[in-house]
Backbone as JSON, one array per atom type, in Angstrom:
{
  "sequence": "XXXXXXXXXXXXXXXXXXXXXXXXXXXXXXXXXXXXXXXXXXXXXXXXXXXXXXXXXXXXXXXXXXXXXXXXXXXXXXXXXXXXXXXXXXXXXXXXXXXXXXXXXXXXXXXXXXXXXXXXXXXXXXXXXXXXXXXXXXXXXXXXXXXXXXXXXXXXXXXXXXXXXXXXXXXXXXXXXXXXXXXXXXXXXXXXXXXXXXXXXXXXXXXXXXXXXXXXXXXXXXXXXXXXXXXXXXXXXXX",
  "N": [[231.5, 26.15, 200.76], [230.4, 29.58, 200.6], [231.7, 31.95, 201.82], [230.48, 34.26, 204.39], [231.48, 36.85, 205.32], [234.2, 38.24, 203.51], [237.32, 39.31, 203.13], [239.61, 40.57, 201.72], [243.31, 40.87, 201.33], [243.34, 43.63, 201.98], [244.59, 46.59, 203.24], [245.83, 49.89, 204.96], [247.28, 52.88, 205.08], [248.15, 55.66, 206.89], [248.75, 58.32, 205.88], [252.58, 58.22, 206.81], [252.99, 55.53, 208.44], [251.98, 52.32, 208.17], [249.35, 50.81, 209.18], [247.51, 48.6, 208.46], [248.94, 45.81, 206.75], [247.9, 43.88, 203.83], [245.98, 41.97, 205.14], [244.24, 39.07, 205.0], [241.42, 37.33, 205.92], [238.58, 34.4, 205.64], [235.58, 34.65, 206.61], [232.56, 32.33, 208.16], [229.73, 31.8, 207.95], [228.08, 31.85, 210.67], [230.11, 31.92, 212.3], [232.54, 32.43, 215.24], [234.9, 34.49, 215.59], [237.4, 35.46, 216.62], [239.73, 38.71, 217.22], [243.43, 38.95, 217.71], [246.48, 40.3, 219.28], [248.81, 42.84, 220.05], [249.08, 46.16, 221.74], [248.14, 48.77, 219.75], [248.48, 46.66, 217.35], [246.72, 47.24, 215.24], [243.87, 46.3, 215.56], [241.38, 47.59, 215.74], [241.83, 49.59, 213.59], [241.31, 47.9, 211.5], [238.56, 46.76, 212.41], [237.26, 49.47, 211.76], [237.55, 49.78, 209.45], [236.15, 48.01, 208.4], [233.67, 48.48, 209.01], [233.03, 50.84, 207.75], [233.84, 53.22, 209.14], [236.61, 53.9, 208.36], [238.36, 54.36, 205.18], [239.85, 52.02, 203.12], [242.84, 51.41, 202.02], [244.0, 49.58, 200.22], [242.46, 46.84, 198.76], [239.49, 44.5, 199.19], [236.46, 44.09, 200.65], [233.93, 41.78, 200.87], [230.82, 41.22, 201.77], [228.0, 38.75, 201.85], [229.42, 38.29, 199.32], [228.75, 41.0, 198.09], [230.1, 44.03, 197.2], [231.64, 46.0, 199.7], [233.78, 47.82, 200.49], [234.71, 51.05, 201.18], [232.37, 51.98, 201.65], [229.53, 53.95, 203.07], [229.15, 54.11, 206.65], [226.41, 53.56, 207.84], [225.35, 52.59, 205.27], [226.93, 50.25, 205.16], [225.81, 49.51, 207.55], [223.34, 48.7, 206.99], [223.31, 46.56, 204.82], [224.2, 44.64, 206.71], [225.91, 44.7, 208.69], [227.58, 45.65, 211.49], [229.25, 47.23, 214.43], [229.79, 47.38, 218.16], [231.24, 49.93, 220.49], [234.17, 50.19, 222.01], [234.18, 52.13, 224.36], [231.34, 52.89, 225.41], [228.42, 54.78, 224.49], [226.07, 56.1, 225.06], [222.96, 56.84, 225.23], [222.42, 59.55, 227.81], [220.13, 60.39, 229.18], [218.03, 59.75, 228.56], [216.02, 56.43, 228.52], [216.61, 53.07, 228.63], [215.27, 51.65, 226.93], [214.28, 53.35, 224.91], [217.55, 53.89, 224.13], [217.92, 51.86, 222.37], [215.83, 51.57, 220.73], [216.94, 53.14, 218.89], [218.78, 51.6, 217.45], [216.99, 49.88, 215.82], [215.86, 51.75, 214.12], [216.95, 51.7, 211.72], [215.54, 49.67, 210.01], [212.86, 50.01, 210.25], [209.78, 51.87, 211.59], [209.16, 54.17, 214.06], [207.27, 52.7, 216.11], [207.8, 49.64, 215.27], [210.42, 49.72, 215.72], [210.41, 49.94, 218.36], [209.14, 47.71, 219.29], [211.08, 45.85, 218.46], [213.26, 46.69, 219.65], [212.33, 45.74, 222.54], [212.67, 43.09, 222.13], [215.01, 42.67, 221.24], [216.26, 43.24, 223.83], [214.95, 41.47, 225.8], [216.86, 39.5, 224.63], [219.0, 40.19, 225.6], [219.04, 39.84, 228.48], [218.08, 42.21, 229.39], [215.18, 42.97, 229.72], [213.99, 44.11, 232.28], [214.46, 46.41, 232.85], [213.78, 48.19, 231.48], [212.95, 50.63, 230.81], [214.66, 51.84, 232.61], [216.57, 54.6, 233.66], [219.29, 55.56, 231.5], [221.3, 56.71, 232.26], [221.64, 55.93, 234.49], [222.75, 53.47, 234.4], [224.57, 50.22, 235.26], [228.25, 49.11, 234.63], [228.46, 46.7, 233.26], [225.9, 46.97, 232.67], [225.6, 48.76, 230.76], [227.33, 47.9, 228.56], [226.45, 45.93, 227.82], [223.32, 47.12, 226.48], [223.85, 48.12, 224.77], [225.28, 46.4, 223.28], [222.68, 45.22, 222.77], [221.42, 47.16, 221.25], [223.03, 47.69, 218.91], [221.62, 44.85, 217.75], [219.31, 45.32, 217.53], [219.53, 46.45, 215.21], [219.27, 44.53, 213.7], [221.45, 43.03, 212.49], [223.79, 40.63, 210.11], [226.29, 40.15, 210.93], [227.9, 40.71, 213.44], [230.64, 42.95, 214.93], [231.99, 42.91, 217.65], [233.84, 45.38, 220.04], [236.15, 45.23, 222.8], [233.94, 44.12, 224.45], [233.98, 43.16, 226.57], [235.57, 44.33, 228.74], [236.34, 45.69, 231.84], [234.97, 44.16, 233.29], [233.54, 41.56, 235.89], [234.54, 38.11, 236.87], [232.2, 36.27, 236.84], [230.36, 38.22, 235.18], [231.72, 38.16, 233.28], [231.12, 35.35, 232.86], [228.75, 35.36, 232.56], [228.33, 37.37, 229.8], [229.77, 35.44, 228.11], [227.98, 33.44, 227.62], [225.79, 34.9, 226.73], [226.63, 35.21, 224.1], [226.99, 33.0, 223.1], [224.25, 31.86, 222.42], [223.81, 33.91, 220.77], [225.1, 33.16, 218.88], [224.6, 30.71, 218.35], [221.68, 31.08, 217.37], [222.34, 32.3, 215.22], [224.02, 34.4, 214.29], [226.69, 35.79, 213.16], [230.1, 36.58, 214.48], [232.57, 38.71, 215.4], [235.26, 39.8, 217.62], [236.87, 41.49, 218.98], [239.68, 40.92, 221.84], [241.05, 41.1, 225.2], [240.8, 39.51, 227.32], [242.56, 36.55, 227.16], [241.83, 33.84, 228.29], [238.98, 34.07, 227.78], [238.29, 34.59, 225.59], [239.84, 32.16, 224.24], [237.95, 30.68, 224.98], [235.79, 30.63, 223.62], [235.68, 31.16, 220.96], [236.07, 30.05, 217.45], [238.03, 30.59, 215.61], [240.97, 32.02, 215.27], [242.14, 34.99, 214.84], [245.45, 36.8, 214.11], [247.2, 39.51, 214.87], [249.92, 41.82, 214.05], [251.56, 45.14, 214.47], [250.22, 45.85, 212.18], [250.49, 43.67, 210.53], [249.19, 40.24, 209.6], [249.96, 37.67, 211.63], [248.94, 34.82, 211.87], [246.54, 32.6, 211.87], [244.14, 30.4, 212.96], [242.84, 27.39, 214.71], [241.94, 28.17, 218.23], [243.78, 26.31, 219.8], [245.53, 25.8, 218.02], [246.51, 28.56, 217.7], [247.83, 28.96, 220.34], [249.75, 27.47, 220.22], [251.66, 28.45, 218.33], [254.91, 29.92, 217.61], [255.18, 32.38, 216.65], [253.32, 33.95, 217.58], [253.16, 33.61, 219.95], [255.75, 34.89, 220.91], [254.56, 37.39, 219.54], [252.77, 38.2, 221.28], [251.4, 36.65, 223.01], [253.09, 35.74, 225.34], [254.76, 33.69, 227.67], [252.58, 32.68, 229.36], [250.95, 31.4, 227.96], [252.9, 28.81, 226.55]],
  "CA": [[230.51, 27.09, 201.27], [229.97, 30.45, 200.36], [232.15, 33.08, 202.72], [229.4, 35.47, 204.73], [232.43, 37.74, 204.74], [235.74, 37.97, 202.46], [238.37, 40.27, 203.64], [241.11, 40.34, 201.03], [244.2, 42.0, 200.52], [243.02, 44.92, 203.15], [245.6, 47.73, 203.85], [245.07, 51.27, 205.06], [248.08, 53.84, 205.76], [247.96, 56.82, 207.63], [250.5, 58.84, 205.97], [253.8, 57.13, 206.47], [252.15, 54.88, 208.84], [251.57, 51.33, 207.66], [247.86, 50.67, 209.97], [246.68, 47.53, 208.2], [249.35, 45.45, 205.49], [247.29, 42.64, 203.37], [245.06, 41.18, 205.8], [242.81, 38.08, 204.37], [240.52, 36.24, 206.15], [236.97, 34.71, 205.32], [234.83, 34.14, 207.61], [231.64, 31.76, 207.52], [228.18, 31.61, 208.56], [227.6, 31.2, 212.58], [231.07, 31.78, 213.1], [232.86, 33.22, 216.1], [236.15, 34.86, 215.07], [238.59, 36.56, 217.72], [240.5, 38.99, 216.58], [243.86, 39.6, 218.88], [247.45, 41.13, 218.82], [249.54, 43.58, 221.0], [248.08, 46.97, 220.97], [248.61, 49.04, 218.23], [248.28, 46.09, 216.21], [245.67, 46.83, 213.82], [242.27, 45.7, 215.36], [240.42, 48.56, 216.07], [241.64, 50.03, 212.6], [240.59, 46.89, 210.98], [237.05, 46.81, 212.75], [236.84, 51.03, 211.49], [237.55, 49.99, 208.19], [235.06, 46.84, 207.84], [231.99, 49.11, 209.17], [232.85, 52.1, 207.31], [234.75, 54.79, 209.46], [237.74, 54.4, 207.44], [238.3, 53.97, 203.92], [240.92, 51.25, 203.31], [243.83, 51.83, 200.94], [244.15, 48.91, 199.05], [242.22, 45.68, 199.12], [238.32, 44.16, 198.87], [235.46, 43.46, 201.79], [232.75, 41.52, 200.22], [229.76, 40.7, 202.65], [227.59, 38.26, 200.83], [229.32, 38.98, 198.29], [228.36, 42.35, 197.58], [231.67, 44.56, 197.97], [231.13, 47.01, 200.76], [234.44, 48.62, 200.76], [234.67, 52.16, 200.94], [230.93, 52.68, 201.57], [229.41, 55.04, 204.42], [228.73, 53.07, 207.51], [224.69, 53.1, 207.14], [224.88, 51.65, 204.15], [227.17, 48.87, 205.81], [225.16, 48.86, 208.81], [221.8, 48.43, 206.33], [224.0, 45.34, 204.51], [223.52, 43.75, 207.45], [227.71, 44.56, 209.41], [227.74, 46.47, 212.61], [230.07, 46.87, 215.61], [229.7, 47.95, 219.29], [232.42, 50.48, 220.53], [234.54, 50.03, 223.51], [233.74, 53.65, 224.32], [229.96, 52.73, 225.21], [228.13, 56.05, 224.01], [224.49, 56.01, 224.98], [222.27, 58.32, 225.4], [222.53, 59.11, 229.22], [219.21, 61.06, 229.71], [216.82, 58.28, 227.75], [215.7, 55.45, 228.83], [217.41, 52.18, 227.95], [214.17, 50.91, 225.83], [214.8, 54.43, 224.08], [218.58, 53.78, 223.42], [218.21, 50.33, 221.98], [215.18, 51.37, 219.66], [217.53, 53.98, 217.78], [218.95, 50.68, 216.44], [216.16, 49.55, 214.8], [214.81, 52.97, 213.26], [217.47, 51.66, 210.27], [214.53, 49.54, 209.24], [211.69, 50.09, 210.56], [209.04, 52.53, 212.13], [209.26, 54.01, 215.77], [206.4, 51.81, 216.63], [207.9, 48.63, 215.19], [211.64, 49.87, 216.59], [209.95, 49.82, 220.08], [208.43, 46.36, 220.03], [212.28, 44.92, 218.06], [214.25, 46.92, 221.05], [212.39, 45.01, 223.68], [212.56, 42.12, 222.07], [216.63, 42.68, 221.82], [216.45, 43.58, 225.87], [214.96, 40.59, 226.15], [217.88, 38.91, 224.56], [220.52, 40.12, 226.78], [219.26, 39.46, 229.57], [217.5, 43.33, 230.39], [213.79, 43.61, 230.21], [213.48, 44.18, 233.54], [214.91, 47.85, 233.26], [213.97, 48.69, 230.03], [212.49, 51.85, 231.25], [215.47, 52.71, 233.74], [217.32, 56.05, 232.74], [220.71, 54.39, 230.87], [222.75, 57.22, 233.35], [222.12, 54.72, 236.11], [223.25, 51.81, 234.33], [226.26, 49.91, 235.68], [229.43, 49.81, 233.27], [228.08, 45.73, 232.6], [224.31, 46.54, 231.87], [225.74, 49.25, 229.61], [227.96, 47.15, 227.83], [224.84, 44.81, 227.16], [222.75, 47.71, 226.13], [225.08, 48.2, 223.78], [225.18, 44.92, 222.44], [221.06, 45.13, 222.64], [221.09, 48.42, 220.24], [223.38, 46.43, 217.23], [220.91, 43.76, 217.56], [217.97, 46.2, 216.66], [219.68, 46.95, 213.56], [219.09, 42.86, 212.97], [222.84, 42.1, 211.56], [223.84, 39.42, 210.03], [227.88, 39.67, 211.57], [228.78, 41.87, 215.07], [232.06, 43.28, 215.7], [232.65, 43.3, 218.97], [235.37, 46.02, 220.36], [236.19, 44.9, 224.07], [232.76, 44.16, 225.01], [233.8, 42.53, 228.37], [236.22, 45.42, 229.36], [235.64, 45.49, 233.12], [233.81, 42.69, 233.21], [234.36, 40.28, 236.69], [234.71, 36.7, 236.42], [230.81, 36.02, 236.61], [229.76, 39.04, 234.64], [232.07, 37.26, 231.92], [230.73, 34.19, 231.93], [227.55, 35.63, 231.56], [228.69, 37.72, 228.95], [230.1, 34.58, 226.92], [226.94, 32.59, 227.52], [225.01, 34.99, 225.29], [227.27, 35.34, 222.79], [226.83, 31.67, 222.62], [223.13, 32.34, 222.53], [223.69, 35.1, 219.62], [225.62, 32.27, 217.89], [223.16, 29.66, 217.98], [220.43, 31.74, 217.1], [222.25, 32.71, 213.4], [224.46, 35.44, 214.23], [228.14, 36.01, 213.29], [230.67, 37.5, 216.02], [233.78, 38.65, 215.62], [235.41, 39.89, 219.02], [238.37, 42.08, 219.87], [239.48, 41.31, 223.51], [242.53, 40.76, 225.84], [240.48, 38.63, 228.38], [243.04, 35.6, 226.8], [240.77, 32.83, 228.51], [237.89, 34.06, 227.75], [238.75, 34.46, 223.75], [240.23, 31.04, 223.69], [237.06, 29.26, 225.64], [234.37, 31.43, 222.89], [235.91, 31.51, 219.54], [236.37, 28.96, 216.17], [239.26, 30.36, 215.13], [241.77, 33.71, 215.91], [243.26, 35.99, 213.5], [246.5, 37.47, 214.84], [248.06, 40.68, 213.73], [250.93, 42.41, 214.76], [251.83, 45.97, 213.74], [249.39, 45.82, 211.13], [250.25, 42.67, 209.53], [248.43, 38.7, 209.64], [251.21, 36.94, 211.01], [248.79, 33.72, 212.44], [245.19, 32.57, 212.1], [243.88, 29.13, 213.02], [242.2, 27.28, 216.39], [242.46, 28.47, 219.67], [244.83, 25.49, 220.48], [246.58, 26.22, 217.12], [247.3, 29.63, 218.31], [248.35, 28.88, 221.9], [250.99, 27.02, 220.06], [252.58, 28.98, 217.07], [256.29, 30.59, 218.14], [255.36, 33.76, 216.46], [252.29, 34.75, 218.13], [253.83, 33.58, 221.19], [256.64, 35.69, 220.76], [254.39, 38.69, 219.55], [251.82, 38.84, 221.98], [250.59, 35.26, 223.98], [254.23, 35.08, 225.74], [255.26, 32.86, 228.19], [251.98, 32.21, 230.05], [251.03, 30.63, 226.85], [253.31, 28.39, 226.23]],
  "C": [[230.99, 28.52, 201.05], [230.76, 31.59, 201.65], [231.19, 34.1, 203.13], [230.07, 36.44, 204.45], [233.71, 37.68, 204.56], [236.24, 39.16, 202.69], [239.34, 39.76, 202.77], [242.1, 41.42, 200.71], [244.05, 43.55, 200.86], [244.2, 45.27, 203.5], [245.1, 48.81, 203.98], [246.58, 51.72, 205.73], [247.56, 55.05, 206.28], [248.89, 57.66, 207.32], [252.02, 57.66, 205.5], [253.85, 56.44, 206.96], [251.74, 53.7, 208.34], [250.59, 50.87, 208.47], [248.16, 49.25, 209.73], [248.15, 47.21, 206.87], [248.7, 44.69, 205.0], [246.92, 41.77, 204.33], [244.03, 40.67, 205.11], [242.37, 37.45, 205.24], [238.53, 36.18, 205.28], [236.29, 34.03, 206.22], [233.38, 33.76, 207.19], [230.72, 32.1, 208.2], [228.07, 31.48, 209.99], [229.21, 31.23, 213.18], [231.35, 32.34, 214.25], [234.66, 33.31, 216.19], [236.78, 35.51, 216.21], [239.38, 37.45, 217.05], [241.51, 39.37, 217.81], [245.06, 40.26, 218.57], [247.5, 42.38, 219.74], [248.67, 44.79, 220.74], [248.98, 48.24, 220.31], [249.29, 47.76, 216.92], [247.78, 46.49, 214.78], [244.59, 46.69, 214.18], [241.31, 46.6, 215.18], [240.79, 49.33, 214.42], [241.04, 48.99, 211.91], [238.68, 46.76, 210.92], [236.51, 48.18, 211.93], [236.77, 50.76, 209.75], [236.23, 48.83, 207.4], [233.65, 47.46, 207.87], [232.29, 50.39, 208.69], [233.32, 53.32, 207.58], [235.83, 54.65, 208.78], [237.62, 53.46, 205.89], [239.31, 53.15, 203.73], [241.72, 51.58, 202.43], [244.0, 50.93, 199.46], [242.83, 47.94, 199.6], [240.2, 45.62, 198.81], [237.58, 43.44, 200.38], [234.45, 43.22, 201.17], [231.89, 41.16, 201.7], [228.43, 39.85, 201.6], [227.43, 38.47, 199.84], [229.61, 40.05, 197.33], [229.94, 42.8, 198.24], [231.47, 45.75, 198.16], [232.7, 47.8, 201.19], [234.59, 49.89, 200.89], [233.26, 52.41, 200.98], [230.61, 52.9, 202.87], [228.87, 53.5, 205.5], [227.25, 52.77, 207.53], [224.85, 53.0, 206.26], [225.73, 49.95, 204.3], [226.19, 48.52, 206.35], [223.57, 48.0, 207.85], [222.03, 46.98, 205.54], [223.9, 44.58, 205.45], [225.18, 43.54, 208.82], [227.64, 45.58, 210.82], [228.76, 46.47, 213.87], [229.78, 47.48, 216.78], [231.4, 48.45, 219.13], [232.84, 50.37, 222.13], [233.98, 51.2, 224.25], [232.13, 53.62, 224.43], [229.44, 54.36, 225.25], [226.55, 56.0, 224.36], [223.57, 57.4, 225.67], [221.9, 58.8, 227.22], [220.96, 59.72, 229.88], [217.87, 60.37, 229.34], [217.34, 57.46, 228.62], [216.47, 54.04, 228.09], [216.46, 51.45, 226.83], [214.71, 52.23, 224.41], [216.34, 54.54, 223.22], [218.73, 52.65, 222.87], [217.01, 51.1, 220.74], [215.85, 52.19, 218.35], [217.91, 53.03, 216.71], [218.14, 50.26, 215.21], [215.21, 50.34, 213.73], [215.6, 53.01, 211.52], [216.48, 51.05, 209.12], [213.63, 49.81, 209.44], [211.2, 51.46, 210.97], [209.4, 52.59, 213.58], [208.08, 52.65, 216.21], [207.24, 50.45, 216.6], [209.64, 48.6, 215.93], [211.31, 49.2, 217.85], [209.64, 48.3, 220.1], [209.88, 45.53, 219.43], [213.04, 45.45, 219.28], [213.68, 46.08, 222.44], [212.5, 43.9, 223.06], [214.37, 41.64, 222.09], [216.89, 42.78, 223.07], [216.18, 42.18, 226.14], [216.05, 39.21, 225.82], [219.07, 38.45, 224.96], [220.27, 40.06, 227.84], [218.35, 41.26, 230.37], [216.18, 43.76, 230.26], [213.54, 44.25, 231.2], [214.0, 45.79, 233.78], [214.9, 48.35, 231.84], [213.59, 50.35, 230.19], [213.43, 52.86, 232.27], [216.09, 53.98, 232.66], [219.17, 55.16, 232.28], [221.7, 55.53, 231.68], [222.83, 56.39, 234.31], [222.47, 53.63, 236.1], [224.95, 51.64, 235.28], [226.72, 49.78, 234.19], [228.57, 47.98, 232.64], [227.02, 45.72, 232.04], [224.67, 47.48, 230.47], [225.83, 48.66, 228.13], [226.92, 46.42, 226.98], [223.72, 45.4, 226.66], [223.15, 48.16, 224.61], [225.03, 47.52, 222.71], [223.28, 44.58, 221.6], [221.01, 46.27, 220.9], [221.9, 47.75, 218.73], [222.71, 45.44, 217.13], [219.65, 43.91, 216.95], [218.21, 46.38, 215.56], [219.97, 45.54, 212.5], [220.34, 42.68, 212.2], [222.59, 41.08, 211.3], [225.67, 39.06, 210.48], [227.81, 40.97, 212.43], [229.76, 41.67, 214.98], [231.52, 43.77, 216.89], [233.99, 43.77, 219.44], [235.27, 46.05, 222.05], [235.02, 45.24, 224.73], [232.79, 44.08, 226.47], [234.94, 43.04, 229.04], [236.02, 45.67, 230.77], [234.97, 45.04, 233.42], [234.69, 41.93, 235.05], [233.88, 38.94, 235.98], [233.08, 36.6, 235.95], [229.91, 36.86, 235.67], [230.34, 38.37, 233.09], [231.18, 35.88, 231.52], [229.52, 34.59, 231.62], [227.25, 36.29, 229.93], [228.65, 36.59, 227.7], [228.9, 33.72, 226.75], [226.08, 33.27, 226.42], [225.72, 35.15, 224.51], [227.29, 33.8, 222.18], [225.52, 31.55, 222.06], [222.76, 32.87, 221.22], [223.84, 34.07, 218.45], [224.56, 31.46, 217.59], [222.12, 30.26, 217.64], [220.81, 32.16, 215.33], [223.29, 33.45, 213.23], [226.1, 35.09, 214.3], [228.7, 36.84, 213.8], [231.6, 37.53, 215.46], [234.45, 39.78, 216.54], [237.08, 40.02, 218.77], [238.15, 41.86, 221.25], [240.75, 41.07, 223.61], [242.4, 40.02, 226.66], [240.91, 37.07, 227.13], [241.64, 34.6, 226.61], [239.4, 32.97, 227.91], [237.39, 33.97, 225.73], [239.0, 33.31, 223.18], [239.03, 30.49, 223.98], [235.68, 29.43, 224.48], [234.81, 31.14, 221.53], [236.28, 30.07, 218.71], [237.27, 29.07, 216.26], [239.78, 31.79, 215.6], [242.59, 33.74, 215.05], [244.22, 36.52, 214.57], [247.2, 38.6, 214.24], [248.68, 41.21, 214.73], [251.45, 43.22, 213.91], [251.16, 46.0, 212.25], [249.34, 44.51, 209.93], [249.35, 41.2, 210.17], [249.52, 38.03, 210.26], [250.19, 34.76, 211.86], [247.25, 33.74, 212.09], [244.94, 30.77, 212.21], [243.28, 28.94, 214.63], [242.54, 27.98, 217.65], [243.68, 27.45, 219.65], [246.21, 25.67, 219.47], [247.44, 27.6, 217.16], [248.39, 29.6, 219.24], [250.05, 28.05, 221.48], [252.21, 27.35, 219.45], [253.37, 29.92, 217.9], [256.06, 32.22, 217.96], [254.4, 34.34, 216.79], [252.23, 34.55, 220.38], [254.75, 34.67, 221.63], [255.98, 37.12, 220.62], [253.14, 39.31, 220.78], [251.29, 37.82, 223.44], [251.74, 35.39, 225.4], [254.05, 34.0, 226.66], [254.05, 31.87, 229.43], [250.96, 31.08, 229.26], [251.27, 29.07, 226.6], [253.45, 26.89, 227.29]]
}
């Protein structure tokens, strides 16, 4: 089968700075990828460089395919690649129907934006305040507003950068339920977090990087087991 997206041979310095060394994975169709690792690993440059804020140094990102390296982020995002930012950014003086339809003005018409943003609200779970002002959201409806507005711009793979960041227990599992939701419906995830449990109970498989390199990728259970991702990041509660 056909890789949705091929990450090969990805590096990016900063100077004298080694960011990213030869990171490969490929990821398939409907997957749900984790990405994890200490911090200042790599993820968040990784994620910057797959949607376009940074240019990578060496290496090839195909997305069906097509090789989307080095190209501006709307013309990723229009390929069909997008990510939420931990850093939720929304427009605080609009309405939450209003900050979700920006998503969809990549293809469409305001008119047809408006009727794909409620139909993303209705995805995550927020019709019911589509009209509230997004300053009065809590930090979880944000988060999910968030998630609503990359959904307007109809991807075909989400990065997720610590979506469930102050998340409690119950706000998680709701959290992971739609992302199960997202999955079954078509959509490929791949998910920076540190909520361990919640990474191992959601994901196919987990890439591991440390200080910018690959040093692990395989099952949750295959993770939980390998010495050197134990050692660089899982430790002892792990094991």
């Amino acid at each position: 089968m056909t890789a949705l997206l091929q990450i090969s041979n990805i590096s990016k310095r900063f100077g004298g700075l080694q960011a990213l060394n030869d990171v490969n994975v490929s990821i398939a169709r409907g997957e749900i990828l984790g990405l994890i690792g200490p911090n200042g690993a790599g993820k968040t440059t990784l994620f910057s460089t797959l949607v376009g804020l940074l240019k990578p140094s060496t290496g090839s990102i195909r997305l069906e395919g097509r090789e989307i390296a080095g190209m501006k982020p709307h013309r990723i995002a229009s390929a069909g690649m997008v990510k939420t930012f931990q850093n939720v950014a929304l427009f605080l003086d609009s309405s939450v129907l209003d900050n979700v339809l920006t998503g969809g003005l990549l293809r469409h018409s305001v008119s047809e934006a408006r009727a794909l943003a409620r139909h993303c609200l209705a995805q995550v779970g927020l019709s019911d305040i589509a009209d509230k002002r997004a300053g009065d959201l809590s930090f979880p409806e944000r988060a999910r507003v968030e998630v609503a507005r990359a959904l307007c711009t109809e991807p075909r793979i989400l990065l997720l950068d610590e979506a469930m960041a102050a998340l409690n227990h119950a706000e998680m599992d709701e959290f992971l339920a739609l992302l199960r939701r997202l999955r079954d419906g078509g959509l490929t995830l791949v998910i920076v977090e540190h909520h361990m449990k919640a990474i191992m109970s959601i994901c196919d498989r987990l890439l591991v990087l440390n200080f910018g390199r690959q040093i692990a990728i395989g099952t949750p259970a295959e993770i939980a087991r390998d010495p050197a991702v134990i050692e660089a990041y899982l430790g002892r509660s792990a094991a």
